[in-house]
C-alpha positions in Angstrom: -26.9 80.7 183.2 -25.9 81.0 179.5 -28.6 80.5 177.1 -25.7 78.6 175.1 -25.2 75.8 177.5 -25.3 72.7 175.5 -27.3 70.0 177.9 -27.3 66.9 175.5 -23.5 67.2 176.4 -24.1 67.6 180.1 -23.3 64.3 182.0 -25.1 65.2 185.1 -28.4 65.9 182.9 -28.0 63.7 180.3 -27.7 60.6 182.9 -30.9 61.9 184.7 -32.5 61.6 181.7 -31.4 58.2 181.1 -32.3 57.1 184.6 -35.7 59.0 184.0 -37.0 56.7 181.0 -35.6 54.0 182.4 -38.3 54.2 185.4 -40.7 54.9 183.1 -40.1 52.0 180.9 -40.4 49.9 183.9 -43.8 51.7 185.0 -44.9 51.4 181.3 -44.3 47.8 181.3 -41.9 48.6 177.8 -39.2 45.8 178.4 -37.8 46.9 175.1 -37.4 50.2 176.0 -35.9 49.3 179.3 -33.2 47.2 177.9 -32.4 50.0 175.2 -32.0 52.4 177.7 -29.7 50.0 180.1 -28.0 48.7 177.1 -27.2 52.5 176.5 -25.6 53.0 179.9 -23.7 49.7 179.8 -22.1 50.6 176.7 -21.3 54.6 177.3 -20.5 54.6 181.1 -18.3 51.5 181.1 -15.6 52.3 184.3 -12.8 52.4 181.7 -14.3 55.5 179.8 -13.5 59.3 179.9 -17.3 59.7 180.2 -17.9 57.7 183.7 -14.5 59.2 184.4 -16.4 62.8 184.2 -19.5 61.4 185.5 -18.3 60.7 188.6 -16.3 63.7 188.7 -19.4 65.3 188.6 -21.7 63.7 191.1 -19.0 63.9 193.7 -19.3 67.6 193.2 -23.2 67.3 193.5 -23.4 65.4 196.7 -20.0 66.2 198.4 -21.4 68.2 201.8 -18.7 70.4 203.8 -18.7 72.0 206.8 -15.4 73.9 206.4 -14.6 76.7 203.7 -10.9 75.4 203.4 -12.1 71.8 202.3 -14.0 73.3 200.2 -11.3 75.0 198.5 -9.4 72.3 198.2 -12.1 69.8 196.6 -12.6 72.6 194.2 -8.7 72.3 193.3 -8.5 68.7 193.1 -11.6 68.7 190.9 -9.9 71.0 188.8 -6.8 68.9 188.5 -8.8 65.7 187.6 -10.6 67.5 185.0 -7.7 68.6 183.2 -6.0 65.1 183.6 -9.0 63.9 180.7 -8.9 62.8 177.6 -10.1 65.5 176.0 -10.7 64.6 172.4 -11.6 61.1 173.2 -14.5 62.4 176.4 -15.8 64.3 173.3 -15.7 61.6 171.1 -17.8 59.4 173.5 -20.0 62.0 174.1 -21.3 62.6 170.3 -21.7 58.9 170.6 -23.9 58.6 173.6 -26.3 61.6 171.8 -25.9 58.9 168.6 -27.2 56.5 170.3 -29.7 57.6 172.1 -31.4 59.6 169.2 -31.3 56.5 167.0 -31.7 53.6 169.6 -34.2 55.5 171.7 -36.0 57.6 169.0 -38.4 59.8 171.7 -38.4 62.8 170.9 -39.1 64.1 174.3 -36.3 63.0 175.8 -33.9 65.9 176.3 -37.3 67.8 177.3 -37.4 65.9 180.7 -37.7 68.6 183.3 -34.7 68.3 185.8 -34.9 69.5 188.6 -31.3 71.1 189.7 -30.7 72.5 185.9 -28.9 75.6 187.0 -26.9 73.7 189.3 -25.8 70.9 187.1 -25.3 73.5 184.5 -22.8 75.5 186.6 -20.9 72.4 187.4 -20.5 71.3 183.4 -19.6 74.4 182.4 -17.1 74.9 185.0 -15.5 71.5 184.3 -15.5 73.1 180.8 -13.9 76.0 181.6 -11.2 74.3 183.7 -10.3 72.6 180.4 -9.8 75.5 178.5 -8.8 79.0 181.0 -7.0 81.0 178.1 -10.7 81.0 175.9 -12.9 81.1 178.6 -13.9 84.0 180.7 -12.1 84.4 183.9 -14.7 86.0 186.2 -17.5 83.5 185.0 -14.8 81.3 186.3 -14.5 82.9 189.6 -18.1 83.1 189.8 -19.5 79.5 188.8 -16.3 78.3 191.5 -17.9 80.4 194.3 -21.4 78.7 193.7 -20.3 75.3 193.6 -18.3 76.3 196.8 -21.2 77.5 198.5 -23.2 74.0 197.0 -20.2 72.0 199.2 -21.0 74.3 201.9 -24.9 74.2 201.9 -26.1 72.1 204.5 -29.7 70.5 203.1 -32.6 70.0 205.5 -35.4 68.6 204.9 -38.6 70.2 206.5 -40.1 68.5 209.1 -42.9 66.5 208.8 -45.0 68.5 211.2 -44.4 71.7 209.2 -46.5 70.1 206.0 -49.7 70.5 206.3 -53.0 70.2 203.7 -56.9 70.7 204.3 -57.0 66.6 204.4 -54.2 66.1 206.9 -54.5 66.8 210.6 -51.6 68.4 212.4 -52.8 65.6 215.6 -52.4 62.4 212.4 -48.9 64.6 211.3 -47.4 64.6 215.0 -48.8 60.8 215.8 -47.3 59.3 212.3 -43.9 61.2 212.9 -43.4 60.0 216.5 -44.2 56.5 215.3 -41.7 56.3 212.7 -38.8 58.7 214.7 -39.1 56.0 217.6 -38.1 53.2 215.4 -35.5 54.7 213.1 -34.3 58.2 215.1 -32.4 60.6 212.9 -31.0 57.8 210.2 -33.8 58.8 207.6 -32.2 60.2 204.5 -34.3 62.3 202.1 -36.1 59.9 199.9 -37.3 58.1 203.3 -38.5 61.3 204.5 -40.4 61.7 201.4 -41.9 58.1 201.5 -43.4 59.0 205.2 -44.9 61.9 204.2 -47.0 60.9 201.5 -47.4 57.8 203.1 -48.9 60.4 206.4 -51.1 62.2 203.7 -52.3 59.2 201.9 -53.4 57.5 204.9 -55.0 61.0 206.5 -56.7 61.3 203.5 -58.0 58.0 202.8 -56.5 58.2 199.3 -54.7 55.2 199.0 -54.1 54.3 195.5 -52.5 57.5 194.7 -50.0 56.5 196.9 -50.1 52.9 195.5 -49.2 54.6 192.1 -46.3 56.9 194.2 -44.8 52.9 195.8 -44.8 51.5 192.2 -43.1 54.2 190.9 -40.6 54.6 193.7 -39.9 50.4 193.2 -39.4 51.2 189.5 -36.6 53.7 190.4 -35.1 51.6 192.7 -34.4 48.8 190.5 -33.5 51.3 187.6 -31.1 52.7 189.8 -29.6 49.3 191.4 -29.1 48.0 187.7 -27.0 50.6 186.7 -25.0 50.5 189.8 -24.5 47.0 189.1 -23.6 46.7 185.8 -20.8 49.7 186.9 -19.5 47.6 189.9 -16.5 45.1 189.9 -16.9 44.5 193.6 -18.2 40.9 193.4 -18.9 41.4 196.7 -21.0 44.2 196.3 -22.5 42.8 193.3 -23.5 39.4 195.6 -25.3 41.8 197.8 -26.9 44.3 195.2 -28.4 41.3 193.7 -30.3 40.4 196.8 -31.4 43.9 197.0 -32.6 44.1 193.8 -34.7 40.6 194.1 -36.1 42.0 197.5 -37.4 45.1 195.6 -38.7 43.1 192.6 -40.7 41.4 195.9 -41.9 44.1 197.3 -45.7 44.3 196.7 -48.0 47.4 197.3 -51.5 45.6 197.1 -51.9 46.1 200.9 -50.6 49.8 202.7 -49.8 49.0 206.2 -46.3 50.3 208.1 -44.8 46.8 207.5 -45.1 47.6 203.8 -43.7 51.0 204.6 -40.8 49.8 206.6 -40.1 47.6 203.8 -39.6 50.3 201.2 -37.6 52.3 204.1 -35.2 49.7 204.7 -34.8 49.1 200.7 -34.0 52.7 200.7 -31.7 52.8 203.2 -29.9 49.4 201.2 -29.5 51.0 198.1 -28.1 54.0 199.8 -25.3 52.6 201.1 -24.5 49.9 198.6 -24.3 53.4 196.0 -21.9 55.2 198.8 -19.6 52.2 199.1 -19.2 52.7 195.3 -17.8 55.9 195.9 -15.4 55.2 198.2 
């Protein structure tokens, strides 16, 4: 990746980071800084901006999952079309006042030094949306290149290692294997990644007798949740959806982590599993 990539003008990073403080704000207890950072979002991804416009542009090439090479190829082309369609002057515009606000509003200074974790990928896709805005000054074969890797990204089918292949000095393969066949039974092959994850530690924790470590892992995942929820909501004008998101988000505010049991567990895994498809309905 170019050392010149610019990622305060990345939406795919830049909105991590946003969603980032946000859940540490709430961890933190710093209502003020929550309601800069939400106030933030509200303001600079409104629905009727070029930068939501290119945000969602962007996540749909993050998350899309294909299993054919032609579809592929033709997401690709349609992305490239909508990209072009923009507003050029005016995305650019909103984007020097999204950096505005968050250096003045915001004032941390480690912000844009949040470690995120697909960099090089969301990299690739920013300057490819850059690159389809401007062919004649822009290098074709870094074109040609960046298209194949978000091609093979569609492509890429993500799996998430089984629970019986992690293993630590602390955790049994026996407690792995009984854990895994409890929750399989109940909820079969639905589990989506950040379930996965919950089980796992919550199978470690438990093995381990190390409990509030994983009390500290719940809060934090609640904190995320309701980050997330909030900025779905103030996004959606589904008042339906908005009727439901607002019972999800009083169920998570609910939720309490004093006592670590598998109701608890389920709880968080059926939150999960709410917020997942209330954020997919968004996208259709």
């Amino acid at each position: 990746m170019s050392k010149s990539h610019n990622k305060k003008r990345n939406v795919g990073i830049i909105y991590e980071q946003l969603l980032r403080t946000m859940s540490s704000a709430l961890v933190d207890g710093d209502n003020k800084k929550y309601n800069n950072v939400l106030g933030i979002v509200k303001k600079h991804f409104a629905t009727d901006t070029q930068l939501y416009k290119e945000f969602r542009l962007f996540n749909a090439l993050v998350k899309t999952s294909v299993d054919k090479e032609s579809l592929a190829t033709r997401i690709l082309e349609e992305a490239k079309t909508a990209a072009r369609s923009f507003d050029q002057a005016q995305l650019r515009r909103e984007k020097a006042a999204l950096i505005k606000d968050i250096n003045h509003i915001l004032n941390d200074t480690g912000f844009y030094s949040q470690r995120i974790d697909e960099y090089r990928s969301y990299a690739t896709i920013q300057t490819l949306l850059n690159d389809w805005r401007m062919p004649s000054q822009t290098d074709l074969g870094r074109i040609a290149k960046y298209e194949n890797q978000v091609c093979n990204r569609l492509l890429a089918e993500k799996h998430e290692p089984a629970l019986s292949q992690h293993h630590s000095d602390d955790v049994s393969n026996l407690t792995v294997k009984i854990m895994t066949e409890k929750f399989n039974s109940k909820y079969g092959q639905q589990l989506n990644d950040e379930q996965t994850g919950l089980i796992k530690e919550y199978v470690f924790s438990e093995a381990a007798g190390n409990d509030r470590e994983f009390k500290g892992y719940l809060n934090e995942l609640k904190t995320s949740l309701i980050a997330e929820i909030d900025i779905f909501s103030e996004n959606c004008n589904n008042d339906i959806l908005n009727e439901k998101i607002n019972i999800v988000r009083e169920s998570v505010g609910s939720l309490a982590v004093k006592q670590i049991d598998d109701t608890t567990i389920s709880r968080f895994l059926l939150i999960s599993q709410l917020k997942r498809e209330l954020l997919e309905s968004d996208d259709e």
